[in-house]
C-alpha positions as CSV (number, residue, x, y, z in Angstrom):
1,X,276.6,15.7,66.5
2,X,275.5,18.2,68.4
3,X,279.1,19.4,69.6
4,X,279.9,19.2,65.9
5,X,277.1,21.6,64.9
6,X,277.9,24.5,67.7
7,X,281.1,24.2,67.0
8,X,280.8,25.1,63.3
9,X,278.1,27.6,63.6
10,X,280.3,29.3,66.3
11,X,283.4,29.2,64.0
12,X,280.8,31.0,60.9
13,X,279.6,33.2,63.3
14,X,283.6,34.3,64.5
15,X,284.3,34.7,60.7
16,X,281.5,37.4,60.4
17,X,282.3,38.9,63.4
18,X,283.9,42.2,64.2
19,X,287.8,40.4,64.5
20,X,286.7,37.6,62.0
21,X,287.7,37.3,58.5
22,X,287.5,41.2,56.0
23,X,286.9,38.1,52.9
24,X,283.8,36.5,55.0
25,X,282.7,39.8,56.6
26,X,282.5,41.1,52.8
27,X,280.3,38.9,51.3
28,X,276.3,39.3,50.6
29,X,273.5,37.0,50.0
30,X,274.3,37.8,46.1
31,X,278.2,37.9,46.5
32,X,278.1,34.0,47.8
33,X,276.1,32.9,44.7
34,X,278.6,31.8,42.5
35,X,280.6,30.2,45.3
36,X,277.4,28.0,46.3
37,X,276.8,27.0,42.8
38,X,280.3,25.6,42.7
39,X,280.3,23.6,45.6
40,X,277.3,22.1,44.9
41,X,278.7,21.3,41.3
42,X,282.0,20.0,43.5
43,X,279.7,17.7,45.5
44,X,277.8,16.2,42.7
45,X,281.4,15.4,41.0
46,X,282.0,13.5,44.2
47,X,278.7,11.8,44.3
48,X,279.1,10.7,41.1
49,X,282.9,9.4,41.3
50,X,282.0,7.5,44.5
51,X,284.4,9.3,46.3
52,X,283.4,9.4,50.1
53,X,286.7,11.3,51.1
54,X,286.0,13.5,48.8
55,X,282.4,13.6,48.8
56,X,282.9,14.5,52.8
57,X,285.1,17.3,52.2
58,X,282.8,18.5,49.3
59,X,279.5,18.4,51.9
60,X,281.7,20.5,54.2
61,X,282.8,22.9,52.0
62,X,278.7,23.2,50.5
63,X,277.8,23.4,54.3
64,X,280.3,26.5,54.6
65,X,278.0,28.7,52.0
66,X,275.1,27.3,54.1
67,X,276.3,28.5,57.2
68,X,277.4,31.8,55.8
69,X,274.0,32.6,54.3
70,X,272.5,31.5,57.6
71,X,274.9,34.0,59.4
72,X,274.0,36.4,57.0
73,X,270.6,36.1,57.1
74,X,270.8,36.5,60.8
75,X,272.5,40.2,60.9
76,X,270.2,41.1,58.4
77,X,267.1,40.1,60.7
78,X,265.6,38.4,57.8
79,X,266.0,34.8,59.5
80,X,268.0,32.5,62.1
81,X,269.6,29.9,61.9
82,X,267.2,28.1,64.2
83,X,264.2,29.2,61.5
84,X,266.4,27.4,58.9
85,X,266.7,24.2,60.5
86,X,263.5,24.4,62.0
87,X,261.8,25.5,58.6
88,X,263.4,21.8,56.8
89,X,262.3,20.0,59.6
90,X,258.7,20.8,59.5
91,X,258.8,20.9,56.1
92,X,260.2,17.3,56.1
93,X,257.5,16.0,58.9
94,X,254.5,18.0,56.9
95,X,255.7,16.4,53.4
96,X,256.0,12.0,54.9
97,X,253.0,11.8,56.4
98,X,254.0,8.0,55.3
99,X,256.9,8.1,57.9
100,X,255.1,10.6,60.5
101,X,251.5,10.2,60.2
102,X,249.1,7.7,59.0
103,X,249.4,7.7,54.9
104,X,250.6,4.7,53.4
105,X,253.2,5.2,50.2
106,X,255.4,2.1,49.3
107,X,257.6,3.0,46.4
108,X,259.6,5.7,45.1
109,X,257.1,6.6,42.5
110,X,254.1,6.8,44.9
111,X,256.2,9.3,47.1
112,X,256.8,11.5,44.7
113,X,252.9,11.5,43.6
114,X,252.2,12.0,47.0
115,X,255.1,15.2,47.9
116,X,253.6,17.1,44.8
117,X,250.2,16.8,45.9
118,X,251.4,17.7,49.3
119,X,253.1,20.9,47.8
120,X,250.0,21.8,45.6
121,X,247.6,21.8,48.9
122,X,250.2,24.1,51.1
123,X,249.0,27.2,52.1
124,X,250.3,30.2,49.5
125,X,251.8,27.8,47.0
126,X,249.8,28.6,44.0
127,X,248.1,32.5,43.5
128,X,246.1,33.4,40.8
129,X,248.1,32.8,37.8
130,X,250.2,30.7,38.9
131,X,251.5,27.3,36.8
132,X,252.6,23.6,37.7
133,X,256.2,25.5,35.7
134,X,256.3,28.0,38.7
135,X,257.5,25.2,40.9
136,X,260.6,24.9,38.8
137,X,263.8,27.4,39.6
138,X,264.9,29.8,37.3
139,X,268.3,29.9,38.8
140,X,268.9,26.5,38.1
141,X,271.2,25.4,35.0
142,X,268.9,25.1,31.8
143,X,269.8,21.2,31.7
144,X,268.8,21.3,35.1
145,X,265.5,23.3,34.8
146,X,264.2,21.5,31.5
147,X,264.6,17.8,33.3
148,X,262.7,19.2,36.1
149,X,260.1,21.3,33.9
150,X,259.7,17.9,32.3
151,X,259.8,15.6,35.2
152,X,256.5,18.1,36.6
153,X,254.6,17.8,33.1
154,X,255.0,13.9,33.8
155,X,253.9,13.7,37.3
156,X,250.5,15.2,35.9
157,X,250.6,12.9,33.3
158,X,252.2,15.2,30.1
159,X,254.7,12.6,28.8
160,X,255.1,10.0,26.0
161,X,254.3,6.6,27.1
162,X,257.8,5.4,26.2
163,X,260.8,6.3,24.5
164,X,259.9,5.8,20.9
165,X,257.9,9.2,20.6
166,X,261.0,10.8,22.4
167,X,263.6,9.2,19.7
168,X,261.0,10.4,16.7
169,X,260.8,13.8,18.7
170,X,264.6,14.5,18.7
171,X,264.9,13.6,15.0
172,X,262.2,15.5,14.1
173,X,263.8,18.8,15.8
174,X,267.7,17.6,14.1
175,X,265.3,18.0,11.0
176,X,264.0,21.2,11.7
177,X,267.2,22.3,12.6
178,X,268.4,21.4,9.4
179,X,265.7,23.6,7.4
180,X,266.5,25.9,9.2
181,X,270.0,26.3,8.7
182,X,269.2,25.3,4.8
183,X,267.5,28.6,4.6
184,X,270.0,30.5,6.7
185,X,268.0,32.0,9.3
186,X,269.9,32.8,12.5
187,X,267.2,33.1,14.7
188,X,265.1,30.6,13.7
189,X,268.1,28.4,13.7
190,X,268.7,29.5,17.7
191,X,265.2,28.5,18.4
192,X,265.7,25.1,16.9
193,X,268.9,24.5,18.5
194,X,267.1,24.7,21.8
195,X,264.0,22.8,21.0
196,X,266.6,20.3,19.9
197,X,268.6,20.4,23.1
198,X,265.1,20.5,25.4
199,X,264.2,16.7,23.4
200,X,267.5,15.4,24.3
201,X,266.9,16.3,27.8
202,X,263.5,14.6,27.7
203,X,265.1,11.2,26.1
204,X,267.6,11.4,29.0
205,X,265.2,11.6,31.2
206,X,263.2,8.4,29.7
207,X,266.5,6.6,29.8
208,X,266.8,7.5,33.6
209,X,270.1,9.5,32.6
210,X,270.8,12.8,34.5
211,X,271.5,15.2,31.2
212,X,273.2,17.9,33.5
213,X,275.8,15.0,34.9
214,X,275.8,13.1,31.5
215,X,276.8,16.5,29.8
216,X,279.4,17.7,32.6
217,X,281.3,13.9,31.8
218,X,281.1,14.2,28.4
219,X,282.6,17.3,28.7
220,X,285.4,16.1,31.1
221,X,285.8,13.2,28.7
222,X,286.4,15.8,25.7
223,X,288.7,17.8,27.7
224,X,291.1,14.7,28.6
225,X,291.1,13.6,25.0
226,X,291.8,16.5,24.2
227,X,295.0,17.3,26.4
228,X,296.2,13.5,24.9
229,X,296.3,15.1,21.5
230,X,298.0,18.3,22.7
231,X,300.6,16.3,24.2
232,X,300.9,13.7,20.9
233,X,301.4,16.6,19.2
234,X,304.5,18.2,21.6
235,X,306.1,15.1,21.8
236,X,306.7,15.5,18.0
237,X,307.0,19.0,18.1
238,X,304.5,19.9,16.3
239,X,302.1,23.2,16.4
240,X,298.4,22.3,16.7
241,X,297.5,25.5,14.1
242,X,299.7,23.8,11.6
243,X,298.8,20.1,11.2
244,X,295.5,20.5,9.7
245,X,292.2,18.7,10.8
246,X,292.6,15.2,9.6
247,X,296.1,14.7,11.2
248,X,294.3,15.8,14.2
249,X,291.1,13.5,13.6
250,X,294.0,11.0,13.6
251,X,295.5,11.7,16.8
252,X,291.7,11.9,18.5
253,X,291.3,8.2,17.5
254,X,294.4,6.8,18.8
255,X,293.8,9.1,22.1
256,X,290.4,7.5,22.3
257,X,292.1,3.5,21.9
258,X,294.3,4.5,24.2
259,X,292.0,4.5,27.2
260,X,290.7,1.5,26.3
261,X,294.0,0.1,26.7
């Protein structure tokens, strides 16, 4: 393992060198964002297809932004490698004192009571002014950042006791919606829309869904009826702009038999 990590911090470290690569040499901490986010999306794809082949490549290629930012970080004298890996590792030790020390935890649940009060005692976590909502990313996706902004509310005990108040929550925001559109207007409308949207994060969340994966399939699952219907439609040579919305309803329905088939 450790030939395997000198070997690819070497081989980052040649690609921002002097004769390494003008594309790896270019980038900057905020150059290399949208390539991180990417491969972390790409990763989570894997994980969630059970793909292991893939899943390996996926780690590699999320471990490549990794290394470059380390690299980066190094030139820059902001950090080292060595003060990333060394940073996680105390981290980790500091946050199981259930694995490393003395502290007893036994589930899941009683873990994760015990990392957040762990992170609430650290040295410079919380100023003056600061929330429990600090602790959540704003560069995270919104799906992403409401589960989490909800999942912190509920570890202090800010949650419905079960899902019934969440179902009675997300029709009463389709309702408000509704008014609000009834009386046309736009912003108000906006504003519903996403108090909608943050309850339907919230019920995933009761019904141990992910709402950022959950979305991401449905949209894959929209996209590959979709292409069905596009190719129903060339195969009888007809143009999609033409056939009107009901032949098309049509042709969703006998794309969405067919993968039951």
């Amino acid at each position: 393992m450790e030939d395997a990590w000198q070997r690819f911090t070497s081989i980052v470290r040649k690609l921002r060198g002097p004769e390494g690569c003008p594309w790896d040499r270019a980038q900057t901490y905020e150059t290399l964002v949208p390539f991180l986010l990417e491969e972390a999306y790409e990763v989570a794809l894997a994980a969630v297809k059970e793909d292991p082949g893939d899943l390996q490549e996926e780690l590699g290629d999320l471990m490549l932004e990794v290394g470059l930012y380390a690299v980066i970080g190094e030139e820059k004298g902001d950090f080292t490698f060595d003060g990333v890996l060394n940073g996680i590792s105390d981290k980790l030790i500091r946050r199981h004192p259930h694995v490393f020390g003395d502290l007893n935890a036994e589930s899941p649940e009683e873990v994760e009571k015990l990392w957040a009060e762990i992170k609430r005692k650290e040295p410079g976590r919380y100023q003056e002014g600061q929330s429990l909502m600090d602790e959540v990313s704003k560069g995270l996706p919104a799906l992403m950042r409401a589960q989490e902004q909800q999942t912190l509310a509920a570890k202090v005990g800010f949650d419905w006791s079960d899902c019934q108040g969440v179902f009675e929550k997300v029709e009463e925001e389709v309702s408000e919606v509704k008014e609000a559109y009834e009386n046309g207007d736009g912003e108000k409308i906006a504003e519903e829309i996403g108090d909608l949207l943050f309850a339907c994060v919230n019920l995933a969340r009761h019904l141990g869904v992910d709402a950022e994966i959950a979305l991401s399939s449905a949209i894959d699952k929209f996209g590959q009826r979709f292409r069905q219907v596009e190719s129903y439609l060339e195969q009888e040579n007809l143009n999609i702009e033409d056939v009107g919305l009901d032949y098309l309803d049509a042709l969703w329905e006998r794309a969405k038999k067919r993968e039951n088939i």
